[in-house]
mmCIF file of the N, C-alpha and C atoms, coordinates in Angstrom:
data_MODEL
# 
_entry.id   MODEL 
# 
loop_
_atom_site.group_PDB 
_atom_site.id 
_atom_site.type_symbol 
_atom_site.label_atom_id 
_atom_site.label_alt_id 
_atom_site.label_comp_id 
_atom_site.label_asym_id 
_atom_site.label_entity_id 
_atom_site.label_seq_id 
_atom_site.pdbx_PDB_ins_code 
_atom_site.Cartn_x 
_atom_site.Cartn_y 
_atom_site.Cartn_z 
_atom_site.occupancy 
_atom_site.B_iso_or_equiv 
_atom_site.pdbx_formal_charge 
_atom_site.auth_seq_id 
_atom_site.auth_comp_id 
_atom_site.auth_asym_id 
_atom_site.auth_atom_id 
_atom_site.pdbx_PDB_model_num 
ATOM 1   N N  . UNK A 1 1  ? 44.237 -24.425 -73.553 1.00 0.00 ? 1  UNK A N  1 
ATOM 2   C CA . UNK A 1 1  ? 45.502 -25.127 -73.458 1.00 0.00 ? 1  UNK A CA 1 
ATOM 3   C C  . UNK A 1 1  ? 46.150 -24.844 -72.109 1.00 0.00 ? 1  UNK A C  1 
ATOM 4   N N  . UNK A 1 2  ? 46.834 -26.149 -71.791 1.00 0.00 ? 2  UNK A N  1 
ATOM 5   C CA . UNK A 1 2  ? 47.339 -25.134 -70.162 1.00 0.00 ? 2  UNK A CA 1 
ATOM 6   C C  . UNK A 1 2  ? 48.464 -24.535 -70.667 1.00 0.00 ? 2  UNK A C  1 
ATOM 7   N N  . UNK A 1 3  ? 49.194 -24.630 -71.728 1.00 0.00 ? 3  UNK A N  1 
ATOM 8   C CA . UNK A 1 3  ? 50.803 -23.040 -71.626 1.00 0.00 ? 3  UNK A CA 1 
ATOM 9   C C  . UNK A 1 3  ? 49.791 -21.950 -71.852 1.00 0.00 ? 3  UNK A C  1 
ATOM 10  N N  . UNK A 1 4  ? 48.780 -21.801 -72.262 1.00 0.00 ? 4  UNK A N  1 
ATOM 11  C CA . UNK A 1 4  ? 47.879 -20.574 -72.318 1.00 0.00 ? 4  UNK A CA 1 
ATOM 12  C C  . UNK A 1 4  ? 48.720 -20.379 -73.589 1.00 0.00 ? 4  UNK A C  1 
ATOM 13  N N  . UNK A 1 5  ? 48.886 -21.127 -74.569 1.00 0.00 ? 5  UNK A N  1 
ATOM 14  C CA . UNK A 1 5  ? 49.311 -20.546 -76.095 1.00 0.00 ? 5  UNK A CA 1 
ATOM 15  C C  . UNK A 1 5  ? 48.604 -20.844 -76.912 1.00 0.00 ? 5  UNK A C  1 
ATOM 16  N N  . UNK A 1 6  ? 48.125 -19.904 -77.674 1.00 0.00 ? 6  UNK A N  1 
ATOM 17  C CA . UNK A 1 6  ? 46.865 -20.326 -78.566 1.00 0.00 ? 6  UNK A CA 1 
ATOM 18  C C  . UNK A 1 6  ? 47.476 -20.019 -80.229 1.00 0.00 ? 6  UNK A C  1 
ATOM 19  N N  . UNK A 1 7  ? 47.173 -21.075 -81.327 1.00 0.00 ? 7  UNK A N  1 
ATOM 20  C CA . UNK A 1 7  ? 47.519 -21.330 -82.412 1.00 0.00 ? 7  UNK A CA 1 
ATOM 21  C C  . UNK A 1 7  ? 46.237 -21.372 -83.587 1.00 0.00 ? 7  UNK A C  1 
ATOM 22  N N  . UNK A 1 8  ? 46.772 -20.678 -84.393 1.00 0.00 ? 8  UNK A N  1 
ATOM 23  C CA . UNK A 1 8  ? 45.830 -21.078 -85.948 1.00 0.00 ? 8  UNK A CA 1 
ATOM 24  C C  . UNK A 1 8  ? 46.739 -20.805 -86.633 1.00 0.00 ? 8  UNK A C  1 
ATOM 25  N N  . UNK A 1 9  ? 46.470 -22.013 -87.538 1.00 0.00 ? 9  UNK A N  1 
ATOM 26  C CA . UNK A 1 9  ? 46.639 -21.820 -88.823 1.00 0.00 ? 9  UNK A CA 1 
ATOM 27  C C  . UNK A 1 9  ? 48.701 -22.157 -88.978 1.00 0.00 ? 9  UNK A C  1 
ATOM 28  N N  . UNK A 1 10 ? 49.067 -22.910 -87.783 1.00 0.00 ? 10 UNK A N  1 
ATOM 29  C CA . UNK A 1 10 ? 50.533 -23.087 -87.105 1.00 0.00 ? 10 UNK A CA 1 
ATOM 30  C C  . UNK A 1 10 ? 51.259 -21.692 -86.448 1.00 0.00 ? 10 UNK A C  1 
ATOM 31  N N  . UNK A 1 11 ? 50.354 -20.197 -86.370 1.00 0.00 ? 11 UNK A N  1 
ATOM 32  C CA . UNK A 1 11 ? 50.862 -19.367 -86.110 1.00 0.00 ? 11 UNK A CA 1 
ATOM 33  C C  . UNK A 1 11 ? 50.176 -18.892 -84.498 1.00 0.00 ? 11 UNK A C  1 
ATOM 34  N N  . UNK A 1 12 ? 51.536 -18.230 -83.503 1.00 0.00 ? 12 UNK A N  1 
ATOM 35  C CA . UNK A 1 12 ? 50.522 -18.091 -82.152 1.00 0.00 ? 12 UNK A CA 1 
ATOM 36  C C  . UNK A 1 12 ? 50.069 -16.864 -81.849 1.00 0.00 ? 12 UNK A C  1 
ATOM 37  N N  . UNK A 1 13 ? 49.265 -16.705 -81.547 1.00 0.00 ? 13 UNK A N  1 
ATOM 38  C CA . UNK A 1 13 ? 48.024 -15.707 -81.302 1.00 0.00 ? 13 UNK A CA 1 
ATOM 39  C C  . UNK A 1 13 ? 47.759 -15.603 -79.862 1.00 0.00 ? 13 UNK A C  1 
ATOM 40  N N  . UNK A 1 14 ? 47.235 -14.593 -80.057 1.00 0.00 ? 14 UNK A N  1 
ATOM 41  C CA . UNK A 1 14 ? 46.952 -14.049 -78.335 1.00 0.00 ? 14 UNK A CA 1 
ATOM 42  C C  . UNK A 1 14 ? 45.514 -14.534 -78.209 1.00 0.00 ? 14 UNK A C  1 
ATOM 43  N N  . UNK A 1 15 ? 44.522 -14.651 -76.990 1.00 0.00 ? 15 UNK A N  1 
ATOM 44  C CA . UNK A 1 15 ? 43.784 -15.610 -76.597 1.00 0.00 ? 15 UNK A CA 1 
ATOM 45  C C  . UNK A 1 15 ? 42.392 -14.599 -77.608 1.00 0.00 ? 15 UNK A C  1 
ATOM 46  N N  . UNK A 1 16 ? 42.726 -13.307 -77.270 1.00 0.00 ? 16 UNK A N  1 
ATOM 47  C CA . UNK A 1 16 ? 41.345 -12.560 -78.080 1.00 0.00 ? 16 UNK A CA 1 
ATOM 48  C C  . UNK A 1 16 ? 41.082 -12.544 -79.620 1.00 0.00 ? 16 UNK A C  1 
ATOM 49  N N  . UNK A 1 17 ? 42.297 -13.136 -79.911 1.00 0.00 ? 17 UNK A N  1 
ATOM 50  C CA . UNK A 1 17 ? 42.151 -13.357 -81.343 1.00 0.00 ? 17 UNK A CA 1 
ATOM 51  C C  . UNK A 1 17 ? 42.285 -14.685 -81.956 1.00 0.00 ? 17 UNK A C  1 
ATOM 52  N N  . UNK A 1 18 ? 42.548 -15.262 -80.965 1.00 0.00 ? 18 UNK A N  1 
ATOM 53  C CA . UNK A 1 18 ? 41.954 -17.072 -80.802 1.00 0.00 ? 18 UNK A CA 1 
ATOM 54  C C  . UNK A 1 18 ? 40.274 -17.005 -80.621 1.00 0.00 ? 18 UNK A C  1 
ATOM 55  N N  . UNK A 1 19 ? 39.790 -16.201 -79.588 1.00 0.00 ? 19 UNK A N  1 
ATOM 56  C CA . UNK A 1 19 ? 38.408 -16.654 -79.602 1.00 0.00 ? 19 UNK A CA 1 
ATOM 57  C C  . UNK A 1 19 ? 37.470 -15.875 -80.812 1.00 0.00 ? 19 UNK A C  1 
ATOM 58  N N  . UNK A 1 20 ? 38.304 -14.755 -81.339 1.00 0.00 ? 20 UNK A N  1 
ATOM 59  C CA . UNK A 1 20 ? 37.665 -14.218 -82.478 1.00 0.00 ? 20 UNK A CA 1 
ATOM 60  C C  . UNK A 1 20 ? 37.544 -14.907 -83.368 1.00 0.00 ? 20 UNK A C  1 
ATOM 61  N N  . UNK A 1 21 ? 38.393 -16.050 -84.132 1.00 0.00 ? 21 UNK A N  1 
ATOM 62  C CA . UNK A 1 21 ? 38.941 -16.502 -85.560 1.00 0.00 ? 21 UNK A CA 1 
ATOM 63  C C  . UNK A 1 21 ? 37.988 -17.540 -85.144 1.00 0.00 ? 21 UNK A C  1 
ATOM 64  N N  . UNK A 1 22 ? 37.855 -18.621 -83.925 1.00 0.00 ? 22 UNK A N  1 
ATOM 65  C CA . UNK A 1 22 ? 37.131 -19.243 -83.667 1.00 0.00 ? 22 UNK A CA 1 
ATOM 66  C C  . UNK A 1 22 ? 35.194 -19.200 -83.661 1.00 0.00 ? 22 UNK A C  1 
ATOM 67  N N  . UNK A 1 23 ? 35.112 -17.999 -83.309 1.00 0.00 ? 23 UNK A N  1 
ATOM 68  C CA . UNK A 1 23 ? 33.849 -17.738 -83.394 1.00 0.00 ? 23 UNK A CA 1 
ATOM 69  C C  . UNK A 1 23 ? 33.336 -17.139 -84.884 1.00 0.00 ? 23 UNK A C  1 
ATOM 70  N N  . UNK A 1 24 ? 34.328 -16.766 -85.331 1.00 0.00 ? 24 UNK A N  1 
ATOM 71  C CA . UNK A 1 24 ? 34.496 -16.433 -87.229 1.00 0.00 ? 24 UNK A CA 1 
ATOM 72  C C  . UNK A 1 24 ? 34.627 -17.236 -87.666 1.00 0.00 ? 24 UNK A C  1 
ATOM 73  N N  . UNK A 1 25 ? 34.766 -18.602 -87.514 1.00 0.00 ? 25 UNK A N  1 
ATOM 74  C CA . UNK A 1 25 ? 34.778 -19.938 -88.309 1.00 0.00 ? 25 UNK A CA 1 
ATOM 75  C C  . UNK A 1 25 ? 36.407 -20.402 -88.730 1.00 0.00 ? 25 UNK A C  1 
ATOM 76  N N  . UNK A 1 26 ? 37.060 -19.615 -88.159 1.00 0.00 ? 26 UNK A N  1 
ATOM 77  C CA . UNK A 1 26 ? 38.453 -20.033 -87.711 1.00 0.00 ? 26 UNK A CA 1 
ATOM 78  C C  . UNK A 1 26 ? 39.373 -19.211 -89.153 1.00 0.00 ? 26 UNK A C  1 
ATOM 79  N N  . UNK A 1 27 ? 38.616 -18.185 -89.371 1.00 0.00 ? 27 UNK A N  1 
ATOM 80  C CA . UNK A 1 27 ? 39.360 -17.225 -90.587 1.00 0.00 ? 27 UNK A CA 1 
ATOM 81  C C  . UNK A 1 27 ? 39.377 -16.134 -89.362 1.00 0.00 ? 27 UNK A C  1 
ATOM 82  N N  . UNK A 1 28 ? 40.233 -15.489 -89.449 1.00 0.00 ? 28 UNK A N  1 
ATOM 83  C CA . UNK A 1 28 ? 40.410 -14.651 -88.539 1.00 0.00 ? 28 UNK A CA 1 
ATOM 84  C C  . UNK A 1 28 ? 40.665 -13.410 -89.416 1.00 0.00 ? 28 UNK A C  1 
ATOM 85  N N  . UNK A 1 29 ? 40.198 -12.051 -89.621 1.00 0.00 ? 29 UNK A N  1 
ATOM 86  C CA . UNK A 1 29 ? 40.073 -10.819 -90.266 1.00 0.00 ? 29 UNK A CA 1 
ATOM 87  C C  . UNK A 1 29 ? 40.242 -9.950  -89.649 1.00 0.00 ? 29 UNK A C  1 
ATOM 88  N N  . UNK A 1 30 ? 41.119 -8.772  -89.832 1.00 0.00 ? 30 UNK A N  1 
ATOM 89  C CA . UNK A 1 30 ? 41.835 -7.835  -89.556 1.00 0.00 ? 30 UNK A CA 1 
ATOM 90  C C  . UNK A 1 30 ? 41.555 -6.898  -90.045 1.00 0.00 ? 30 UNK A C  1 
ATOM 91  N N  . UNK A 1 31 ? 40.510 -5.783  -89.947 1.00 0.00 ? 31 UNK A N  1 
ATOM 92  C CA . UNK A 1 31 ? 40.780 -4.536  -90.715 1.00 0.00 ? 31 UNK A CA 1 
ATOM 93  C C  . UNK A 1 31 ? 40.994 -3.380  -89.836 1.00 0.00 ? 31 UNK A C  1 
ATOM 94  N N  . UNK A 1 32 ? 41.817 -2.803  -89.419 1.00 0.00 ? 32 UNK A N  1 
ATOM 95  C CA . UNK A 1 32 ? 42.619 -1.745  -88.808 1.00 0.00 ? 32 UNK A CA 1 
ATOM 96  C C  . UNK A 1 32 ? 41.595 -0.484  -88.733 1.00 0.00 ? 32 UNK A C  1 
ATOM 97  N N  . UNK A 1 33 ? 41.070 -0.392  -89.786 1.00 0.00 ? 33 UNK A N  1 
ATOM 98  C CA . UNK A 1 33 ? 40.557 0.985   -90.257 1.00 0.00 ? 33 UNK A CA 1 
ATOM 99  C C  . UNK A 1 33 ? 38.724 0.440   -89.526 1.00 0.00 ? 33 UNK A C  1 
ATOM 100 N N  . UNK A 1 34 ? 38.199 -0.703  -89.513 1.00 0.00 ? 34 UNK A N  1 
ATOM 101 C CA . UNK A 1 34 ? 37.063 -0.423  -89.320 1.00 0.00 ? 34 UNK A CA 1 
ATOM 102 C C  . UNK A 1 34 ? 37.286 -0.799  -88.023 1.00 0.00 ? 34 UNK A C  1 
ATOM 103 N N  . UNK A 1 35 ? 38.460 -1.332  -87.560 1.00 0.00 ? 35 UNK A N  1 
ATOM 104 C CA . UNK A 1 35 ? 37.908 -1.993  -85.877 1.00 0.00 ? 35 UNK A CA 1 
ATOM 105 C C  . UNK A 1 35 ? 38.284 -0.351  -85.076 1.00 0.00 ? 35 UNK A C  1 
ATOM 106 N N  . UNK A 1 36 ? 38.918 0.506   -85.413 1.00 0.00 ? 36 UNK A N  1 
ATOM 107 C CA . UNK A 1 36 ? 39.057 1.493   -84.529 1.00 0.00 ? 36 UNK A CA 1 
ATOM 108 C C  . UNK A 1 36 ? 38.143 2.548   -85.257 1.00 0.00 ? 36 UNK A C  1 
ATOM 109 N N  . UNK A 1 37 ? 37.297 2.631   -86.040 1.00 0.00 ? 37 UNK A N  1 
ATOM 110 C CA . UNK A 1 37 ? 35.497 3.231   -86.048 1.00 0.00 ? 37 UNK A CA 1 
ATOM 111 C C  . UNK A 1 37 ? 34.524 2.538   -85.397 1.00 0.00 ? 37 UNK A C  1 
ATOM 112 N N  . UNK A 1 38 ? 34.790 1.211   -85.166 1.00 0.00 ? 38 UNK A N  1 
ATOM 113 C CA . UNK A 1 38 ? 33.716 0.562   -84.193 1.00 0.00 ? 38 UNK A CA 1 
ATOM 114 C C  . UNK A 1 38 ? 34.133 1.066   -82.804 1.00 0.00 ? 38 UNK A C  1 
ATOM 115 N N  . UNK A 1 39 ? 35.147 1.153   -82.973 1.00 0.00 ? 39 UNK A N  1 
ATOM 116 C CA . UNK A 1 39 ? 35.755 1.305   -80.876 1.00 0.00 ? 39 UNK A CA 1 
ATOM 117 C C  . UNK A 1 39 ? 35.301 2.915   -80.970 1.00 0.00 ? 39 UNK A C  1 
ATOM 118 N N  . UNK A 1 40 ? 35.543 3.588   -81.444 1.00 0.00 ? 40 UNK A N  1 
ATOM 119 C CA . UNK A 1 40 ? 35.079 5.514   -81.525 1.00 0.00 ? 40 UNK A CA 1 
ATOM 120 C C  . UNK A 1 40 ? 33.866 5.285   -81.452 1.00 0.00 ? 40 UNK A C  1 
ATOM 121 N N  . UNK A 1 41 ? 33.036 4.709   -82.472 1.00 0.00 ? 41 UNK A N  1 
ATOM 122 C CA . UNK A 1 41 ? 31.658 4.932   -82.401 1.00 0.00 ? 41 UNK A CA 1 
ATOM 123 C C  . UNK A 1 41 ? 31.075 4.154   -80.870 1.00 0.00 ? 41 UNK A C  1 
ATOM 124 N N  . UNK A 1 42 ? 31.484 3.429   -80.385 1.00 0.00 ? 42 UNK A N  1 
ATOM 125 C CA . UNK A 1 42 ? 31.336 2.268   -79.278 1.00 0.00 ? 42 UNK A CA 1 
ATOM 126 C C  . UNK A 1 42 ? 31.594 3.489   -78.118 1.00 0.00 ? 42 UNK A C  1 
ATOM 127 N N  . UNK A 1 43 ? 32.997 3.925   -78.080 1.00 0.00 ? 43 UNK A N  1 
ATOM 128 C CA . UNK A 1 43 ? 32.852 5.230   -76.995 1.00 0.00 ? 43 UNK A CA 1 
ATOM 129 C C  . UNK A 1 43 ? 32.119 6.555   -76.746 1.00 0.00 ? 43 UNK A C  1 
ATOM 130 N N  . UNK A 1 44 ? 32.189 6.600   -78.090 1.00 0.00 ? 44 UNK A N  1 
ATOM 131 C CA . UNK A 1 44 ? 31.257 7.777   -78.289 1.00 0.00 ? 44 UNK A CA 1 
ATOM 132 C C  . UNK A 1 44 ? 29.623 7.535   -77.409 1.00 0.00 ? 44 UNK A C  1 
ATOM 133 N N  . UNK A 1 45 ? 29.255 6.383   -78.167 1.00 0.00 ? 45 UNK A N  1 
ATOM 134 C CA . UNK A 1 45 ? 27.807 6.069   -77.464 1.00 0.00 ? 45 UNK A CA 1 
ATOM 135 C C  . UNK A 1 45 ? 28.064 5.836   -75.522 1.00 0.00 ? 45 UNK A C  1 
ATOM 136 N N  . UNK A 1 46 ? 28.858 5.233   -74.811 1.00 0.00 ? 46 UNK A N  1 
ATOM 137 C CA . UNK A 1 46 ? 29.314 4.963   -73.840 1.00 0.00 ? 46 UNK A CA 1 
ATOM 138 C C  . UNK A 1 46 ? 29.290 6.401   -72.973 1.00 0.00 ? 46 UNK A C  1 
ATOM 139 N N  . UNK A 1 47 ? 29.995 7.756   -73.794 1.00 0.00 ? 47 UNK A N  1 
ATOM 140 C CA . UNK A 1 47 ? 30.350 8.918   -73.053 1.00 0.00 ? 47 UNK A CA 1 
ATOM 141 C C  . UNK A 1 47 ? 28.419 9.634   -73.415 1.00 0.00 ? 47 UNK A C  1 
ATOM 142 N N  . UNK A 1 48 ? 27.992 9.215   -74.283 1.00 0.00 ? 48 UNK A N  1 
ATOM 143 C CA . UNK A 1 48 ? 26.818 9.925   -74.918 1.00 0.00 ? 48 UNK A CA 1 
ATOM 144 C C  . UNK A 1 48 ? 25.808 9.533   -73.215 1.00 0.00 ? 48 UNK A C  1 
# 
């Protein structure tokens, strides 16, 4: 979009969670608890 405002579902969203919900089939999922064990385990391997 050119305002750079990105929408689902009539609600606005920031662009990384526009291209997430989009590439998820436009359901967009949130779990708090596993996305920051993927990012630990993700650094962990990175510093490993």
């Amino acid at each position: 979009m050119k305002s750079g405002l990105f929408e689902l579902n009539g609600q606005a969203i920031d662009y990384y969670d526009y291209v997430r919900a989009r590439l998820g089939g436009r359901r967009l999922r949130f779990d708090p608890l596993r996305e920051i064990a993927d990012m630990v385990v993700s650094n962990c391997a990175d510093l490993g």
